[in-house]
C-alpha positions in Angstrom: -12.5 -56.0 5.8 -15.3 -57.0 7.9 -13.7 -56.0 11.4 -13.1 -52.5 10.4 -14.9 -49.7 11.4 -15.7 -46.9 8.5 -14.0 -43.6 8.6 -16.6 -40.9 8.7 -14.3 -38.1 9.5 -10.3 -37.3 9.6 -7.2 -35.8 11.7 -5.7 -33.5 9.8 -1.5 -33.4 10.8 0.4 -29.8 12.5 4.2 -29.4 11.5 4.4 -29.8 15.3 2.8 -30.8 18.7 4.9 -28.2 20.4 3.0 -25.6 22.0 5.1 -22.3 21.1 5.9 -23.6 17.2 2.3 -24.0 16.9 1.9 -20.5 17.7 4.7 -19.5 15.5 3.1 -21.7 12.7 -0.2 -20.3 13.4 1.5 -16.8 13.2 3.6 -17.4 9.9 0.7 -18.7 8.2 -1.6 -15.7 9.3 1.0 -12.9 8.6 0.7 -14.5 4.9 -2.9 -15.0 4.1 -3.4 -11.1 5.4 -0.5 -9.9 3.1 -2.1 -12.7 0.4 -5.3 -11.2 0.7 -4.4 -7.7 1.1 -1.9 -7.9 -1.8 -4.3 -9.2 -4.5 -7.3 -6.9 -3.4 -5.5 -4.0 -3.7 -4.9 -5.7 -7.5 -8.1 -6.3 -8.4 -9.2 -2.7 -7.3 -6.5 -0.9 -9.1 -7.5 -2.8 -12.1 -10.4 -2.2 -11.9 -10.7 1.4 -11.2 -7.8 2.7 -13.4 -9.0 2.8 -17.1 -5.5 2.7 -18.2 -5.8 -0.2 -17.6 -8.4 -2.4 -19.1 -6.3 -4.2 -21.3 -5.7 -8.3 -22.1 -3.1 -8.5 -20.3 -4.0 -6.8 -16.6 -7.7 -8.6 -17.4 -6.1 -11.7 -17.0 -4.0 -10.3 -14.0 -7.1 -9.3 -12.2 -8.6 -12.8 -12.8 -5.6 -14.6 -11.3 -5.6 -12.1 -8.4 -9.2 -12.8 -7.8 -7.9 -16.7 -8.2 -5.5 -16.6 -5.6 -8.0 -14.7 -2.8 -9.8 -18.1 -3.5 -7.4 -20.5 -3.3 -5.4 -19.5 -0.5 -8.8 -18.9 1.3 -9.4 -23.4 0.8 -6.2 -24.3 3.4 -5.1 -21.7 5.7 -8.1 -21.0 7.7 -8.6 -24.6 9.0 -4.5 -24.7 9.3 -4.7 -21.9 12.0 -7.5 -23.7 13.6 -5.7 -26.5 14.0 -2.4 -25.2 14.8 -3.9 -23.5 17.5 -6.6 -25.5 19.1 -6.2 -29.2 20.5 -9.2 -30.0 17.9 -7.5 -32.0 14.6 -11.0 -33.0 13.0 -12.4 -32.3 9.5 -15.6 -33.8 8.5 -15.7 -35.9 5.6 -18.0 -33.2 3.8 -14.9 -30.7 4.5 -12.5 -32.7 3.7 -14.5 -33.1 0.2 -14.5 -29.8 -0.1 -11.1 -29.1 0.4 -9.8 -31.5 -2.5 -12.4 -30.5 -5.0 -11.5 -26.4 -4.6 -7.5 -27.4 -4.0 -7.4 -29.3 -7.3 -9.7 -26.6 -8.8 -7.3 -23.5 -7.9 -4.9 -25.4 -9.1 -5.7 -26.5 -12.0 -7.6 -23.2 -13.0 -4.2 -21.3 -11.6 -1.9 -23.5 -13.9 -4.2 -22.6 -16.8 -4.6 -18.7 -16.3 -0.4 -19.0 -16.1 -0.5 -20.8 -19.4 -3.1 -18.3 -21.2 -0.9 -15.5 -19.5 2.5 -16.8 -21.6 0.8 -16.5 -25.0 -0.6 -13.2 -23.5 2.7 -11.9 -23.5 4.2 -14.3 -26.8 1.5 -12.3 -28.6 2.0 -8.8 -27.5 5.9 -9.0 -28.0 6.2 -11.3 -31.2 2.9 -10.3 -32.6 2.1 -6.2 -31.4 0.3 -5.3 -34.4 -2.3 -8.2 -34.5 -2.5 -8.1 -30.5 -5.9 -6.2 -30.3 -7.0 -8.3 -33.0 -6.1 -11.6 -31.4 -6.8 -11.0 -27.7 -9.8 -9.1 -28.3 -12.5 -9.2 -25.2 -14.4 -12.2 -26.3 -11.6 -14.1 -26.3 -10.2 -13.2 -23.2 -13.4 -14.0 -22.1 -13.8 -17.3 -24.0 -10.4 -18.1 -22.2 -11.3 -17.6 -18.4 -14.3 -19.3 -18.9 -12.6 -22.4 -20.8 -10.1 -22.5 -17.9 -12.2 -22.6 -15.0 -14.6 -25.4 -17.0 -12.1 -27.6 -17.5 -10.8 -27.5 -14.1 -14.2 -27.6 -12.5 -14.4 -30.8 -14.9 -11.0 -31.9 -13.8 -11.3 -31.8 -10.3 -15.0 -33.2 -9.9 -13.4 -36.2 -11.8 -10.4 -36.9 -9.3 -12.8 -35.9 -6.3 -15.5 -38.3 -7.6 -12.8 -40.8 -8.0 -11.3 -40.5 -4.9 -14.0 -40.5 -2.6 -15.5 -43.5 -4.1 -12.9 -45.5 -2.4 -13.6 -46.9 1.4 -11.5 -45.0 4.3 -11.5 -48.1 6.8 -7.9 -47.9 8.1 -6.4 -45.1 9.7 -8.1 -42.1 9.8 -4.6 -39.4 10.9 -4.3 -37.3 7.2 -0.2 -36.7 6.8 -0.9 -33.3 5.4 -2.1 -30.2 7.2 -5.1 -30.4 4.6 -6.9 -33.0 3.0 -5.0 -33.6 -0.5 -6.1 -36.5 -2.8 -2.2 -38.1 -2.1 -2.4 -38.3 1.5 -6.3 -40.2 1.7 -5.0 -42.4 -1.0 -2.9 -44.0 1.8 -5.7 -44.4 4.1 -8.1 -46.1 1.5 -8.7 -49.9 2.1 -9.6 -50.1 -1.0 -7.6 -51.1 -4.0 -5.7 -47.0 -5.2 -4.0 -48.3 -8.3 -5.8 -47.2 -10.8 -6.1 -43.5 -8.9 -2.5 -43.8 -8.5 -2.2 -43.9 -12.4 -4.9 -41.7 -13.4 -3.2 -38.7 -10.9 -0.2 -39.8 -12.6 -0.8 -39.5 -16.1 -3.2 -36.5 -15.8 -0.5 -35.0 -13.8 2.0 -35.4 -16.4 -0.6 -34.6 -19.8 -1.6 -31.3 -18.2 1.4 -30.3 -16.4 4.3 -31.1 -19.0 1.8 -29.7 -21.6 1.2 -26.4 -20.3 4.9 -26.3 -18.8 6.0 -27.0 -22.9 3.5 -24.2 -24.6 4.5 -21.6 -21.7 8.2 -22.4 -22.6 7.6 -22.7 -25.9 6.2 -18.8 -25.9 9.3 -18.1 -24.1 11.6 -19.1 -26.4 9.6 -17.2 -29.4 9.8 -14.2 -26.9 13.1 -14.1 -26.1 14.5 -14.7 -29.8 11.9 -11.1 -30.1 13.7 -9.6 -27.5 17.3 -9.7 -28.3 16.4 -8.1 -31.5 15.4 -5.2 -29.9 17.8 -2.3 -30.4 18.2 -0.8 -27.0 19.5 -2.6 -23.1 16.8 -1.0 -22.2 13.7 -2.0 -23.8 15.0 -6.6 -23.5 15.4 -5.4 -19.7 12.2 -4.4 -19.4 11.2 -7.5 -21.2 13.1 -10.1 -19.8 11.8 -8.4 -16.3 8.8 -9.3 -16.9 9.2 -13.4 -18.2 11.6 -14.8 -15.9 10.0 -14.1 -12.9 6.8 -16.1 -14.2 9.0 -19.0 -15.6 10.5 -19.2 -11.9 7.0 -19.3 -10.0 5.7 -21.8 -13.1 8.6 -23.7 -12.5 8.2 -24.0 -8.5 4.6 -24.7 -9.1 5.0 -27.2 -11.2 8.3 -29.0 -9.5 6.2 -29.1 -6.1 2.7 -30.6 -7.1 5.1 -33.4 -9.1 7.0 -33.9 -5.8 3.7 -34.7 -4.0 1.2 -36.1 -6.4 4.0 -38.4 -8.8 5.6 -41.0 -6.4 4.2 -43.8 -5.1 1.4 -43.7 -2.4 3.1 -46.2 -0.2 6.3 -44.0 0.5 6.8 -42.9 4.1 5.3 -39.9 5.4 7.8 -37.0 6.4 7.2 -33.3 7.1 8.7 -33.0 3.8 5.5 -33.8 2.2 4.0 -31.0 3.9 6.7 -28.3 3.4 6.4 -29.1 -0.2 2.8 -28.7 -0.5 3.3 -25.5 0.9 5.3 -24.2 -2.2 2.0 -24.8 -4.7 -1.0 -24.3 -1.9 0.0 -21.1 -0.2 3.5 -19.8 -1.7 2.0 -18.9 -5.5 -0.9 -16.5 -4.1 1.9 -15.3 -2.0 4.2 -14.2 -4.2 2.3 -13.2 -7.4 1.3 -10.0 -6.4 4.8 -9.1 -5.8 6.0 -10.7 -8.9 3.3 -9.9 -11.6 2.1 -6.1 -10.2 4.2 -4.8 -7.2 7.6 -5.1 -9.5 5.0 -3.4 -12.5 5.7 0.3 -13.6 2.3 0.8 -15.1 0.6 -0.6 -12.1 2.9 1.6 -9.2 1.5 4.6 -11.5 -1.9 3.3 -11.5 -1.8 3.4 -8.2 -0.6 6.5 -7.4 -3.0 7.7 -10.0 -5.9 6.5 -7.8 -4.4 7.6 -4.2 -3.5 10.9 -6.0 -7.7 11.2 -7.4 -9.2 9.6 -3.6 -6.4 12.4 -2.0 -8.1 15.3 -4.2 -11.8 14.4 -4.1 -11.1 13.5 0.0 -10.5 17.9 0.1 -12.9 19.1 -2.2 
């Protein structure tokens, strides 16, 4: 296109131009990276403080708390900006690193999720081999493996997107830069980025989504042999909350990332990028160590010990 003039920066898009819903937006978004940020700290601290503790299990929940702090860090700050100030731009250099640490989280999130369901299959269908099993240096082996491959992963669709030429428009549909919404902006030929993101997409989601089920099954044929209403309860507490967030994770980066580039934009696009961008950080605290028994007695343990030394 030799009339066309290279894009060398973008706009980034608000859920609306009206003055007092901007605020509101800016607000809403705020009130939940604070309570994100605050939620997860508090996690990693109790974790780490209470020896109780220091087990597989709340390792990996410590990890994925420390995860989220990241990842909801990447979209919300420059959403606030730009809900609130008549300024839209990102840089190209920012809006590079907004796709490389979005797909990154997310990947790596989607991955401590998975390693968190055999987690669990093993301590409930296999308790006395569990120390054996998920020792430390496999737990360890594990977070590293997960954040390698999705550092791999996402400097591969990165390097692939921005590789293309950004000659059109330059107005991103998305209140972030996401691989989906510069795809329609490329002058380039995006089919085979189109079908990459497609079948990567599908390989790593519908595989992890099929092992994390898979461990669910095995755990819940455990759990209705346990003797007592009680103890399958306590279990089943505990699983179907992560199935849900898997399962609204999942569904939403499909909704975005699997159908065609060349559908119209709505403010649907953006509401559902909400629900695997900003909702997950949100809600596992809650879910995984808010709802927890050991980790409420954790914590009083450790307000109870600051309360006492605070005296002496």
């Amino acid at each position: 296109m030799p009339n066309s003039t290279a894009v060398t920066e973008f706009l980034l898009t608000r859920f609306s131009d009206v003055w007092e819903l901007r605020v509101l937006h800016a607000m809403l978004f705020l009130l939940m990276y604070l309570a994100t940020l605050l939620g997860n700290f508090f996690i990693v601290t109790v974790i780490t403080l209470e020896q109780s503790l220091h087990t597989p299990m709340y390792f990996f929940l410590r990890n994925l708390s420390v995860l989220d702090m990241c990842y909801i860090s990447v979209t919300i700050p420059k959403a606030c900006v730009i809900f609130l100030q008549d300024n839209r731009v990102i840089s190209m250099a920012g809006c590079i690193a907004q796709i490389f640490f979005i797909t990154l989280f997310a990947t790596v999130e989607l991955l401590f999720l998975t390693v968190m369901a055999y987690d669990r299959y093993v301590a409930i269908c296999q308790p006395l081999r569990y120390t054996v099993i998920m020792n430390p240096r496999v737990c360890i082996q594990m977070t590293l493996a997960s954040v390698l491959s999705g550092t791999i992963y996402s400097a591969f669709h990165t390097g692939n997107t921005f590789r293309l030429s950004f000659c059109q428009s330059s107005v991103v549909h998305q209140f972030f830069c996401d691989i989906s919404s510069l795809l329609k902006l490329s002058c380039s030929d995006t089919f085979s980025n189109e079908i990459l993101i497609f079948i990567s997409v599908v390989f790593l989601g519908s595989g992890c989504f099929a092992f994390i089920i898979k461990s669910y099954i095995h755990i819940f044929s455990t759990v209705l042999k346990f003797p007592t209403r009680g103890e399958q309860g306590k279990a089943f507490s505990t699983c179907v909350p992560h199935i849900i967030v898997v399962t609204v994770f999942l569904s939403s980066i499909a909704a975005v990332y699997m159908k065609p580039t060349s559908n119209s934009h709505t403010i649907w696009d953006m509401v559902t990028s909400v629900f695997y961008s900003i909702v997950p950080p949100f809600l596992n605290p809650i879910i995984y160590s808010l709802r927890n028994k050991q980790i409420k007695g954790a914590i009083n343990g450790v307000m109870s010990r600051k309360l006492y030394s605070g005296k002496r």
